[in-house]
Structures are given as C-alpha cells and as structure tokens.
Steps between C-alpha positions, in 0.01 A plus 500: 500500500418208773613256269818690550484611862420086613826404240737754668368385844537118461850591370590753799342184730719290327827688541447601854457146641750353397696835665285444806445130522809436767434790703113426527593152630747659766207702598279216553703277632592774732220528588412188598841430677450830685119399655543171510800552790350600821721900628539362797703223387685748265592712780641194691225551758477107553908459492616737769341755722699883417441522892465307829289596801729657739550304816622771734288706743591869596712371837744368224596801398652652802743779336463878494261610166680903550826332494402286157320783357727756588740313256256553224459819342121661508303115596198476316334136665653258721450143434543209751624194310717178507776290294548169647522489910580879463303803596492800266386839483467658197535879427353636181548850409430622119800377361598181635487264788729366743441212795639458850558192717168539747744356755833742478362799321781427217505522135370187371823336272385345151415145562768227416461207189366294787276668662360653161420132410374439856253772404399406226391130621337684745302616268411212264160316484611199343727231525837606354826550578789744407669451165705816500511853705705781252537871606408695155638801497207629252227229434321388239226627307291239728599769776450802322866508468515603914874559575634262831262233524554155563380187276350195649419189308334206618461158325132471499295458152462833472840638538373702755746785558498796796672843419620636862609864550904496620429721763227402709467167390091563367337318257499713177278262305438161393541331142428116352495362150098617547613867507779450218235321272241791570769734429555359176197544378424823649810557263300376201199647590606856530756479233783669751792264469749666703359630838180392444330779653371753197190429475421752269850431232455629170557071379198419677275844402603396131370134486198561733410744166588277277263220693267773499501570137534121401133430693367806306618344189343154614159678619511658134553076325184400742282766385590345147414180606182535611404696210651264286278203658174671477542578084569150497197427694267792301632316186447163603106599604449642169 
C-alpha cells in the first residue's frame, strides 16, 4: 500500500512540474523583481512630484467665494489652489469639481498643449525635456483608462511620462519603464493578464492548488527518502 501511495506520488510530482515549472519561475522571479524595486520609485516618487507647494497667500485670491460657490450646486469643501502664475479656487460638491480664476471669479478654461507641458515641467524632478504632449480622449490602461487626459513624455532613461487631467490641468499620475516592468510582473505574478487587477481569478486559485498539491506530493517523496536511507543504514550496521 506505501509502496503504491510513494509510486503514484513521485508520478503526480512528476506530471505537475513540468505543468508548473514556468509559472513557479514567474512567481519567483516576480518576486524578486517586485522587492528588489524600491514603491517609491515605482510610483514615480523620485521622477516628478503629483503636486507643487502653492505659492499664493490668501490676499491673492481677491474674488467673491458666494459668487464662485453660488455657481456650484450644494458645495461640499472649498480648496485654495494654483496652475502656473494663476490663482484657483476649487469647489467640490459630491459629484464633481469645478475651479475659478482667484483673480476674476471665472470658470477656469481647460489648459492649452502649452501650458499643459509647461505644467508638467513644472512638475519634474529630473533633467528632461518634452518629447511629445497628446490629448487622449480615453487613456491607457497606465491611466486606468481616465477619459480627457493629456500624455507627457520626456526623454530621460526612464521614459518618464505625466498623465494630466484636460480640465484643470492636475497631475493624474506618474509612470516610467520602473512602473511598466513592475507591472509586468505583477501580471505574472497574479496570473491576471488583461486588467491585471483580480487578484483572486479562478487561473491563479487553480495553479496556487496545483502548487499546493505538487509540495504535498514532494513532502510525501521526502518522507520516502529518509526512510529509505535509514534501512540502508539499519542494513549496513547489521
């Protein structure tokens, strides 16, 4: 009955790694690639700040708040903020937000190509300059697919490149090769190869049982082993 039980493991071991073998090196690799590369370079944190110290004090901001807020249905907070040499105050409410020159009290317009990659420079902590500025009507999955946002690439090593939003001209988020190569092999490592966001995919819950089963299997060979090598050493004393 063991005899049989340690043949039908070592072939079940047998079977599932050479199913496994690929995936188990993504996972390690991943692994490694994924604590070996500091977050804070992943998020970009060393490429671009996602926000600058505003450089205006309250006298700056000299228009009417009931006239701005009155233009904003049921205001939630108020937020005193900046785009280039301009003023703005924000109005959030709990279903969007819209900003207003500090100065005239008017609708802020969506930023222009240039000033977008004025912004954006602003905003950089290295030594780079503007390959290309493109208004994406839905971005990229590096985005989360936001809809109006603008594209900035730079020609540094990294391929640093700064997602704006269309209408007020913020930083969205930052992304490098650094990000791109962790994304990959977040990819691999959680076995989602579209959005690469289900943690929990039926792919993944699969193989992790199947790893799961193949180190039972492997437990069940050592066990043989070491009994193996002490009837070899009984028989050797006698």
């Amino acid at each position: 009955m063991r005899k049989q039980l340690f043949k039908r493991a070592r072939k079940l071991h047998k079977w599932l790694g050479y199913l496994l073998a690929l995936q188990i090196l993504a996972w390690l690799l991943g692994g490694l690639v994924m604590s070996a590369i500091p977050l804070e370079y992943v998020h970009g944190k060393h490429l671009a700040k996602r926000t600058l110290t505003n450089p205006f004090t309250q006298a700056d901001y000299p228009t009417s708040l009931d006239n701005i807020t009155a233009q904003v249905p049921n205001p939630t907070q108020i937020v005193f903020e900046h785009f280039l040499t301009t003023p703005l105050i924000t109005v959030i409410n709990s279903g969007e937000q819209q900003s207003f020159n500090g100065l005239t009290g008017r609708p802020f317009q969506p930023p222009t190509k240039i000033q977008i990659t004025a912004n954006a420079q602003a905003h950089l902590l290295i030594d780079a300059k503007p390959i290309s500025t493109t208004l994406l009507k839905q971005g990229t999955r590096e985005v989360g697919y936001k809809t109006n946002v603008w594209q900035v690439q730079f020609n540094d090593t990294f391929n640093t490149t700064l997602y704006l939003n269309a209408i007020n001209g913020k930083v969205i988020t930052v992304r490098s090769t650094l990000w791109r190569i962790f994304d990959f092999f977040w990819m691999l490592h959680i076995m989602d190869y579209g959005e690469r966001e289900d943690f929990n995919n039926p792919l993944l819950i699969s193989f992790a049982a199947t790893s799961v089963l193949f180190c039972l299997c492997g437990i069940i060979l050592l066990i043989q082993n070491v009994r193996l090598k002490k009837l070899t050493r009984v028989g050797q004393s006698k």
